[in-house]
N, C-alpha and C positions, 0 to 999 in steps of 0.2 A: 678763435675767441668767441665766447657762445655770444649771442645780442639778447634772448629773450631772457628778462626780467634786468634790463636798464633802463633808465630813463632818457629813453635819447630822445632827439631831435625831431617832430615831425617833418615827414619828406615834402608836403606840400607848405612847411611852415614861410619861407622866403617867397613865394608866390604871390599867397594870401596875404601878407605883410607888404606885400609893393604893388598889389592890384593886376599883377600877372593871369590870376585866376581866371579860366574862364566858364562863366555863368552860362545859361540857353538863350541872355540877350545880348551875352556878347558873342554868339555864334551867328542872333538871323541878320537874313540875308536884310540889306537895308526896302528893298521891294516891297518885302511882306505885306500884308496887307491885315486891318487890325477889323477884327470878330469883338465885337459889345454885345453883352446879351441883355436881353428885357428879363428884370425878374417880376414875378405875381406880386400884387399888392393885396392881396387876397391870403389870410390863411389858409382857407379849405376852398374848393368849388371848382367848376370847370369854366374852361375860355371858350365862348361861344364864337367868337369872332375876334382877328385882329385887320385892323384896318391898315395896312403898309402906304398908301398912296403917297402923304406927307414925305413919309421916310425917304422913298424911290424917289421924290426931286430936288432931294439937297446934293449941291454935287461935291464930288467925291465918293457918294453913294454906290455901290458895285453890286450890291444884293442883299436881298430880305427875304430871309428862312423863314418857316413861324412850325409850330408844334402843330400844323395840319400839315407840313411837307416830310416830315423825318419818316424814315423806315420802321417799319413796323417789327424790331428785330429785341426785342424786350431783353438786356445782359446784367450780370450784377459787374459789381464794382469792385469788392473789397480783396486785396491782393494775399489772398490766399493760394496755393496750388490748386491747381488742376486736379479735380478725383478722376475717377474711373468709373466710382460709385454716383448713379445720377442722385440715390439720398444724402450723400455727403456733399454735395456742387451747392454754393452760393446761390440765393434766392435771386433770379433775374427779373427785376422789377424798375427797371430806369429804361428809359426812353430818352434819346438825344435831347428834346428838347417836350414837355409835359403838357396837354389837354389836361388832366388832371391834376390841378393845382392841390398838391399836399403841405405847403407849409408859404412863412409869406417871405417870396423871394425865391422862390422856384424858377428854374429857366423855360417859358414859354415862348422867345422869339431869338435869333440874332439879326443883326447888320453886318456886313462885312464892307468898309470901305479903304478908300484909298490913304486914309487919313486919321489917328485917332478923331480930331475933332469933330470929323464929318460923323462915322461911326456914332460918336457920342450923343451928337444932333442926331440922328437915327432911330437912335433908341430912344429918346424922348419922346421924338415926332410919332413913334407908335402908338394906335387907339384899339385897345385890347376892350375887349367886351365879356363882363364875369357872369356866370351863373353863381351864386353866391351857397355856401351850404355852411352850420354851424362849423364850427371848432373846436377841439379837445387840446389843453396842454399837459395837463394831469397826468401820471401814468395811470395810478389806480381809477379814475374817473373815465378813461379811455376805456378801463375795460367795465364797467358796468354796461348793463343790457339799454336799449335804446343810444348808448354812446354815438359820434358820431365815426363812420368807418370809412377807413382811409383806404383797405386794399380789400377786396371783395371775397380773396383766397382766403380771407385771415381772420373770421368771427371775432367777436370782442376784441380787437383788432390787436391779439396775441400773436404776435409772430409765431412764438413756440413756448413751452412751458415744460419745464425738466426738474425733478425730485432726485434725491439722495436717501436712503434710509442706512441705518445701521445698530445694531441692536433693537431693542423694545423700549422706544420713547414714553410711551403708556405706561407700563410696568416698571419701569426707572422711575419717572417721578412720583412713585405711590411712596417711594422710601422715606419712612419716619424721619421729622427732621431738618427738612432741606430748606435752604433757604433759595427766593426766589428774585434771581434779578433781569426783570424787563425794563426795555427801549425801542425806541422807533430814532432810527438816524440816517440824516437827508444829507446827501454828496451833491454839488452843485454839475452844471453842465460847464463847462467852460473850452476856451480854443485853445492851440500848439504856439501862437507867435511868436512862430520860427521867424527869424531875422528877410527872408524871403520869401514873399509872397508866391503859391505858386503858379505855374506860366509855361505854355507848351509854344510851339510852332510845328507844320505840319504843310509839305508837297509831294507832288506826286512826279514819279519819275520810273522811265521805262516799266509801265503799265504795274510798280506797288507805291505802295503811301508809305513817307520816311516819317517817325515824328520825332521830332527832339523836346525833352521835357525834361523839366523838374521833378522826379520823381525819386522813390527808395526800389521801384521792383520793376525793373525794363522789362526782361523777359513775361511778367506777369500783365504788361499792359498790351504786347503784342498779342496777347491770345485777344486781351476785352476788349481791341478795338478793329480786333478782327470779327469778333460776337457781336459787338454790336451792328457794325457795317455790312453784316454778314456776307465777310469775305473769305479766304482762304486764309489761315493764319500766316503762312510763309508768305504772302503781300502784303504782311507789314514790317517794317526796320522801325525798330526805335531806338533813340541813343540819348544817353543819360550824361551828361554832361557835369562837371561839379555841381552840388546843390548846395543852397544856406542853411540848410538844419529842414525836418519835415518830425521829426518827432511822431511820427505816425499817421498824421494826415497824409501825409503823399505816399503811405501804405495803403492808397487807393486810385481806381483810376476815377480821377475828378474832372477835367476837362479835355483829354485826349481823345476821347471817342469825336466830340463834337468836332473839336480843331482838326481831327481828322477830315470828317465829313464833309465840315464847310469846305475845304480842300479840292474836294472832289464836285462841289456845287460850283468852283470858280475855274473848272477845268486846269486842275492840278495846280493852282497858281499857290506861292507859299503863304499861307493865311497864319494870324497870331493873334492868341489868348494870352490877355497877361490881366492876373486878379487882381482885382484891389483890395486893399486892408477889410475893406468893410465886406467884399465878397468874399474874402477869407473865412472871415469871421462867420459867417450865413449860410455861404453855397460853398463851401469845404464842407470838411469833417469836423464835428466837437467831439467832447470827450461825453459818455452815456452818466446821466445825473442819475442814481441807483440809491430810491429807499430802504432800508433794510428792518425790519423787526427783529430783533434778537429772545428769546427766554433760555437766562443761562439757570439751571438749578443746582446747585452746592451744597457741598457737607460743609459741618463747622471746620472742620479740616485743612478748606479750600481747596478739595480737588472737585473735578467735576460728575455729576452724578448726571447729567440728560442736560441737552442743548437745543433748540428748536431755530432757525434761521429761516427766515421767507425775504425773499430780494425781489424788489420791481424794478426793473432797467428800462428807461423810459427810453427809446430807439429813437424817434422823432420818427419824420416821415418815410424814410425807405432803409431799407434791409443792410446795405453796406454790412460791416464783421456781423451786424446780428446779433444773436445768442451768444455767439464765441465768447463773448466779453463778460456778461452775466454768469455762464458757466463755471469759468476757471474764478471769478470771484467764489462763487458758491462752493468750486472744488476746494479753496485757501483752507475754509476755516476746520474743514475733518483734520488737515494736515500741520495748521499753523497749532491747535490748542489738542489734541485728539483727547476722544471720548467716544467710552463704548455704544453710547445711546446717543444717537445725534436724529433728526427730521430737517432733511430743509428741501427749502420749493424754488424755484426761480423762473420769472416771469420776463419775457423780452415782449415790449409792449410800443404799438406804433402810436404816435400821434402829432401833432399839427406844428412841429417842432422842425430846425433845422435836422438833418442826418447826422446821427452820431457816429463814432468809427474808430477805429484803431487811435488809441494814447498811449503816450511813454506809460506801461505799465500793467496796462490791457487787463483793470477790471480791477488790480492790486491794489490802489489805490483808494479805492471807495471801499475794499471788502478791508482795509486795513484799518481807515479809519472808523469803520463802525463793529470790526472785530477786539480793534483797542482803546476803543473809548468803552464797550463792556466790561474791558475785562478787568480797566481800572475799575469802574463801577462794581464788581466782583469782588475787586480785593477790600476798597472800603465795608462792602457788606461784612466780610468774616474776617473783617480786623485785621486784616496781614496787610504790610507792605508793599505798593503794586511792583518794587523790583522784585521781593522775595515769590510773590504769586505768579510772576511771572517764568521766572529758574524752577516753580518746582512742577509748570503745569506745561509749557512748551515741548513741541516735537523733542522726543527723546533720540539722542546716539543710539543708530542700527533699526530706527525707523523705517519701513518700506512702504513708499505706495501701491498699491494692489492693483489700481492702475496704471499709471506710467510706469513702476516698478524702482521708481526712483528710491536710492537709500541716503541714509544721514550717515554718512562715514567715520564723523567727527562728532565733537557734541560744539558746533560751531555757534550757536546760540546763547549758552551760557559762556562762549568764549568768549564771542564779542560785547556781551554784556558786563562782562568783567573788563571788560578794557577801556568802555563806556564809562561805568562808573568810576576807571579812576580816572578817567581824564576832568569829569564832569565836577570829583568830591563830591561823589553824591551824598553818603552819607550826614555829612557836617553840613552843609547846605540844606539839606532836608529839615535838619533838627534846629538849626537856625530861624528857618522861612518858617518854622511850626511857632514863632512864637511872635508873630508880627501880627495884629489886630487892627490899624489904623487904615486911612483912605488906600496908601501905597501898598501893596502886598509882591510878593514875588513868590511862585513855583517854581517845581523840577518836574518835569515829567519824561518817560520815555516807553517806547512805542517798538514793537520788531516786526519783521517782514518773511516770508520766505520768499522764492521765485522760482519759477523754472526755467532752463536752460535751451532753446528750441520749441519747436513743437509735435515732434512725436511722442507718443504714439497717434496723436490728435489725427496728424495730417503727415503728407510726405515731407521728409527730410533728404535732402541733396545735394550736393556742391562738386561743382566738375572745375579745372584749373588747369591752366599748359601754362607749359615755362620752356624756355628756348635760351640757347649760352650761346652770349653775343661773342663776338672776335676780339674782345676787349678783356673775357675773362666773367664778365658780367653775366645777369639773367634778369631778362624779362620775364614776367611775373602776369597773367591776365587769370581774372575770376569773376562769377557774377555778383557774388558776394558786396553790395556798394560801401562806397564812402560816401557819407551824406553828413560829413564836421565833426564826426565822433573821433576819427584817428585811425581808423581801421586800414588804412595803404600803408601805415607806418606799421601798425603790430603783424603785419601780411609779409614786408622785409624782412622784421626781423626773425619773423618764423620763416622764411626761404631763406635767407644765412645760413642760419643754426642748420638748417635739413641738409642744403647741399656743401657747405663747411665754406660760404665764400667769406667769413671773419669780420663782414662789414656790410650792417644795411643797408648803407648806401651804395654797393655793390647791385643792387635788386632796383628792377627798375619797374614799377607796379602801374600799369596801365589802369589808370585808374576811370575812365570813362568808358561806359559798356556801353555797346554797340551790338544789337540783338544779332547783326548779320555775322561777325567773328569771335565774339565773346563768348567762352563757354558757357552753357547755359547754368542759372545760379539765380535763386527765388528774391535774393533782392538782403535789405535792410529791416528787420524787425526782430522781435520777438528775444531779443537780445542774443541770438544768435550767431554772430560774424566770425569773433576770432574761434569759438566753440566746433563750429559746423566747417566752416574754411580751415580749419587748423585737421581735420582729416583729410580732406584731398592735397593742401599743400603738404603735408608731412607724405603722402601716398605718392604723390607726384613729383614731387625734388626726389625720396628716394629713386624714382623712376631713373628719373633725367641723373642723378650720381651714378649709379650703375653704367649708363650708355656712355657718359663721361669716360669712367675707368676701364669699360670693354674697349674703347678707343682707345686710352692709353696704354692699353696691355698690347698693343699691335707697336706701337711707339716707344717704347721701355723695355717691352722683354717681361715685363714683372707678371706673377697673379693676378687676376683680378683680386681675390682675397690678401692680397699681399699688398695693399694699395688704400689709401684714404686719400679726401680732400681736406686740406685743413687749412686757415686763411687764404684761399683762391690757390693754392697750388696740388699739385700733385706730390705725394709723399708715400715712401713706402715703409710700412708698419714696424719693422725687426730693428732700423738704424732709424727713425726718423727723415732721412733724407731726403729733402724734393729733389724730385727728378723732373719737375718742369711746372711753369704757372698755367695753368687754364687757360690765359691768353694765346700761348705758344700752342696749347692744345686746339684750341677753334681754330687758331690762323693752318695749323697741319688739315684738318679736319675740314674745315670748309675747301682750301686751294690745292687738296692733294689729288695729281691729275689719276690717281690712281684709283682712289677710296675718299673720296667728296662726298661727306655727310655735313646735312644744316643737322648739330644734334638738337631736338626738342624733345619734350615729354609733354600727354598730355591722361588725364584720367578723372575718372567721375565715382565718386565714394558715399554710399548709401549709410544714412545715419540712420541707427535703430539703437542710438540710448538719448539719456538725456540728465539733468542735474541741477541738483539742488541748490542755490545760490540762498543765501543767510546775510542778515545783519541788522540794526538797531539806531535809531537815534535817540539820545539825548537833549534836552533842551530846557533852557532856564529863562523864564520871563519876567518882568516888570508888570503889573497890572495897576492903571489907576484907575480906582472904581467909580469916584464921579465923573472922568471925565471918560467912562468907559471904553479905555485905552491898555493895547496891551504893547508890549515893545520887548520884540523878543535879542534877552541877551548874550545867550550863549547858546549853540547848537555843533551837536557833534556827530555824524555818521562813521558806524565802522561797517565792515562789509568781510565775507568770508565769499570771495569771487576767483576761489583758488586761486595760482600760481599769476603774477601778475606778470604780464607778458611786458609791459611800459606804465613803471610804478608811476610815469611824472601824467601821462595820459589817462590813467587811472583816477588819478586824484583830480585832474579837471573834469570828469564824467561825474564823480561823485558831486563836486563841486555845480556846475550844470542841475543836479538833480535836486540838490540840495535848495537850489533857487526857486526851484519850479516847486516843491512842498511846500516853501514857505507861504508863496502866492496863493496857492491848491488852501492853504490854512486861515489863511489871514485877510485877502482880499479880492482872489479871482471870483466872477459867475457872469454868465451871459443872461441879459435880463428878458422878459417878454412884458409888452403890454398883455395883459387879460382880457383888453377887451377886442384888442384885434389884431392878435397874437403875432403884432410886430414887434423885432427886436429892438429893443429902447439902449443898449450899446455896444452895437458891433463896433465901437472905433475904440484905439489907443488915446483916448480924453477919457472918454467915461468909462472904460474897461482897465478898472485898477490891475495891473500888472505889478506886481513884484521886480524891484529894482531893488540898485546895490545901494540905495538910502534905506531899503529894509532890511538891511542883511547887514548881522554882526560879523566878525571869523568864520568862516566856514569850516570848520575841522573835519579831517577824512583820515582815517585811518583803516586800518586791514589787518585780517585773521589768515592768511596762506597756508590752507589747507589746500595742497593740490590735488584735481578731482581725480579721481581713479582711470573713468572712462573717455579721459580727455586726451585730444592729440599732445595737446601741451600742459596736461595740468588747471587747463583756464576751463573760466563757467562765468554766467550771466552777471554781467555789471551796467550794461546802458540801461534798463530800465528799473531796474530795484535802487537807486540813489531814491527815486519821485515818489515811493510808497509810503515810507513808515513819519516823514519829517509832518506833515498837516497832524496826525494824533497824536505825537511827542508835544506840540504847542497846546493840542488842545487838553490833553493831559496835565500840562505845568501849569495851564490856567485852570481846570479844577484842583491842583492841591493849593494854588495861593487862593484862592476864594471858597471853593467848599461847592461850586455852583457848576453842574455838570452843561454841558453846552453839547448837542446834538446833533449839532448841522456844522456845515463850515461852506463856505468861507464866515470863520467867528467876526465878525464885521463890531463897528461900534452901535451899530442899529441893532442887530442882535444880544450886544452885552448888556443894553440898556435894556433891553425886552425881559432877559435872563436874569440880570440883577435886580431888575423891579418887584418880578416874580417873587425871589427869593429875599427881599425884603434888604438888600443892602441899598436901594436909592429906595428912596422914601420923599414925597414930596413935601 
């Protein structure tokens, strides 16, 4: 009985429902020993001095690190592979612990005691001494001349800067006629807060360092905290234990190198970091706040005649993903609207800001909102409807990118847009809301997204997986591929079922905690990659392990190999149907035959060299009161073309999940700074409006099943395309109910008041 494309039951669902699960703090050892670090109260400058005396005689006290004792072994962080190429390898510019204070809250000391409380008296009791130097939080003011500069290698303190051209932008817009529609549109920074804070522990044992963490990419943190310790990579184990959500932040290494280190300063003893809400918020990763300038030019027509895009990605203070992130925004918009004549520039720009880094969504999110907040602004210039401008101007069926070479198989865009609209009645709605004049108004807006599938041809693609047939009939199942609360140990059964015919998920028994020293190796949790990139080596590797199954059986039966399937956990021969014996019977001959004693296992590593186009659209209808510049969104609907849907009911809580995270991204996330000393004014859950289910109407999710071509199963990107398109669908419904274009988001009631004043509907 095939399992992929039911909604079953997640496998770790009874666990996590009775608090079975175990987290990296239900693993340490109780000994451990707790690491507090000093952060800078300083934006910018260096630490001249820290004075430890204080700290070293509180007791409990065990030791005091400071950023004049760390190795001098400079590694980046952000959990990308491994190149070969030293021009493609991540910028290593972090240091265990910083002399160079780049933002305020950088880590310049630790304590390590016996005790939280002592530890935390530790770190107060330290007297740090600043060399003080200006601060930049601007991107674009970052890079003017005389700015101040945070890394020496980096002039105008540009990371990198990368253009696109295609046709003749110059000679396009000479065309008689065109009409002209510019904007400047501002994406906020904001944090992941993922339900768990993350949190490492870390000993030393028979001469390597074990660490256990919170993370999405184990194999990916044994290399950087080998780089930075600079050790031998093979002296380090790391093992990944369930995580509470990381959303991308813990698609970095954030505090393992240190927890490592201290480790090693306390003679192997087992030392522990665990962040606090408000270090999350600061010394994690945010998401990169990205200006963009748009000039679209158009025929009366509405199609596009020349497009110009320039994006500043404001990095904060170190390298972490980088460019990566700016880039693939910049790559969106040739592929989400194509136009022969297009210019764009992208600007990855450092400054006195926390480190920005991998988000659910990696760029799509900010290129989305300011890609569809134009293009509505498009469609009101040349009098067309922004659904109808949308269907006639969007990536077209049989589409290819000339660089990833990815194709549009489908025309899944105007699919899901039709499915959209009728869930939404858009039409009637629309012609309704057009005729409401008074304080209460309501919109319809809606917003689409593309995405891609992995990351090749960008980077290496990989995924290696062994499975071994227990005496029970079953198969264990191991990959690097994580489960980090998305579902993916569930959609990994039921694609080992289906492959090796055992008729029942739960037959698969999915080691879901990788362990860098046994775990096949496998890049981790991102880039919406899991079931797409794992679903070739589990499809390559169950056939493996089917075949050694039936070569076995053929000694046992008499039969063909070819003459032989597995189908519900038995042995069956093809001509009569007949089993001729369960799998169980098979292991138990198989392993105790004193004759021909095989353990059968398979295990194999399968190089991805495609990748895929994942589509879909939100819908959304709002409430606006415009004195009391309030918006209340009441209806919202994502559909998604994420191919064959391997676990529709898992499906629809990813969508759901993302759906939350847009609404917040629209309406009231942003991590704030003072100006004047560029500390954070609300790293906490009080003043850091998060999106709750008091914001949130129905979440609707539905789906286009165009299965992808080049897929092990049919399936392509769904964790991070729910988070793109829902913040420009609101912001959209609120310019068709007001008329009053809003450019920045989070659309706040401070902002609507500033927007409506402008545009003359509050008047004092």
């Amino acid at each position: 009985m095939a399992e992929v494309g039911k909604a079953e039951v997640r496998v770790d669902a009874f666990d996590k429902a009775t608090g079975r699960t175990k987290y990296y703090e239900d693993l340490m050892p109780r000994d451990a020993l707790y690491v507090r670090i000093k952060h800078a109260t300083i934006a910018h400058g260096f630490v001249k001095s820290v004075d430890t005396s204080a700290a070293e005689q509180i007791p409990g006290v065990v030791k005091v690190l400071t950023c004049f004792d760390v190795p001098e072994h400079p590694f980046p962080t952000a959990g990308h592979p491994w190149s070969m190429d030293p021009g493609h390898q991540d910028v290593a510019d972090r240091h265990l612990l910083n002399r160079h204070v780049r933002y305020y809250g950088d880590d310049v000391a630790v304590v390590i005691a016996e005790n939280e409380v002592a530890a935390m008296q530790g770190v107060r009791a330290l007297q740090v001494e600043y060399e003080e130097l200006p601060f930049v939080l601007d991107v674009q003011k970052a890079m003017e001349p005389g700015a101040p500069q945070l890394h020496e290698a980096y002039p105008n303190n540009i990371l990198k800067h990368t253009d696109m051209k295609t046709g003749d932008y110059q000679a396009a817009i000479q065309e008689p006629g065109l009409i002209k529609v510019e904007g400047w549109y501002e994406t906020p920074t904001v944090q992941h807060c993922h339900i768990e804070n993350h949190g490492c522990f870390a000993y030393e044992e028979n001469g390597r360092i074990t660490v256990v963490s919170s993370t999405q990419i184990p194999h990916i943190i044994r290399r950087v905290v080998g780089q930075a310790l600079g050790r031998p990579w093979s002296d380090i184990r790391v093992v990944k234990p369930y995580i509470g959500g990381g959303f991308g932040n813990k698609q970095d290494a954030l505090y393992e190198p240190l927890c490592a280190w201290c480790s090693t300063q306390v003679h192997g003893r087992c030392v522990r970091v665990d962040c606090s809400r408000e270090e999350t918020f600061v010394s994690n990763r945010v998401r990169h706040a990205i200006r963009f300038h748009i000039v679209s030019w158009l025929r009366k027509d509405g199609t596009f005649a020349a497009r110009k895009v320039e994006l500043y990605s404001n990095q904060g203070s170190y390298a972490s993903h980088g460019h990566s992130i700016v880039a693939k925004a910049m790559d969106s918009f040739s592929q989400h609207y194509p136009c022969d004549n297009m210019e764009c520039d992208a600007w990855t720009v450092f400054t006195n800001r926390p480190a920005a880094g991998a988000m659910r969504g990696y760029g799509m999110p900010q290129a989305s909102f300011a890609d569809e907040s134009n293009v509505d602004e498009c469609a009101k210039a040349v009098g067309m409807d922004p659904l109808a401008f949308r269907m006639q101007n969007l990536m077209p069926k049989g589409f290819e990118d000339s660089f990833s070479h990815n194709v549009n198989y489908e025309d899944s865009f105007r699919q899901c847009l039709e499915v959209g609209k009728k869930y939404i009645d858009y039409d009637r709605k629309k012609a309704e809301f057009a005729k409401e004049t008074g304080p209460i108004r309501h919109g319809i807006g809606v917003a689409t997204f593309w995405y891609n599938t992995a990351v090749y041809p960008i980077s290496l693609e990989t995924s290696s997986n062994r499975m071994l047939l227990n005496l029970d009939g079953s198969v264990t199942m191991q990959c690097g591929e994580t489960e980090i609360g998305q579902g993916a140990d569930t959609a990994y059964a039921q694609m080992t079922s289906d492959v090796v015919g055992l008729g029942d998920y739960r037959k698969v028994h999915v080691v879901s905690c990788q362990d860098t020293d046994i775990t096949p190796t496998g890049l981790g949790a991102y880039a919406s990659r899991q079931t797409y990139v794992a679903g070739f080596s589990i499809r390559q590797t169950g056939l493996m392990l089917k075949e050694k199954i039936l070569d076995y059986a053929s000694k046992l039966t008499r039969q063909a190999v070819y003459n032989m399937d597995i189908v519900d956990g038995n042995i069956v021969r093809n001509t009569d149907g007949k089993v001729l014996m369960s799998l169980s019977e098979l292991a138990m001959h198989a392993q105790y035959d004193p004759a021909d004693s095989q353990h059968i296992t398979a295990e194999s590593t399968y190089t991805i060299r495609n990748n895929a186009y994942s589509f879909g659209c939100t819908f959304a209808v709002v409430e606006v009161d415009i004195p009391m510049c309030k918006v209340t969104l009441q209806e919202i609907i994502n559909v998604h073309d994420c191919g064959k849907l391997v676990n529709p009911a898992l499906a629809e809580a990813q969508v759901h999940g993302g759906m939350s995270m847009a609404i917040g991204y629209g309406l009231s996330e942003q991590l704030l700074f003072d100006e004047k000393t560029g500390r954070p004014l609300n790293n906490n859950l009080l003043d850091y409006k998060l999106s709750t289910i008091m914001d949130h109407p129905h979440l609707e999710a539905q789906f286009v099943e165009n299965a992808e071509p080049t897929s092990a199963f049919g399936t392509k990107a769904l964790g991070e395309p729910p988070a793109c398109s829902g913040a420009p669908a609101i912001r959209n419904a609120i310019y068709n109910a007001t008329g009053v274009a809003i450019d920045q988001d989070p659309i706040t009631p401070h902002v609507l008041f500033q927007r409506f004043t402008e545009e003359g509907l509050i008047r004092d």
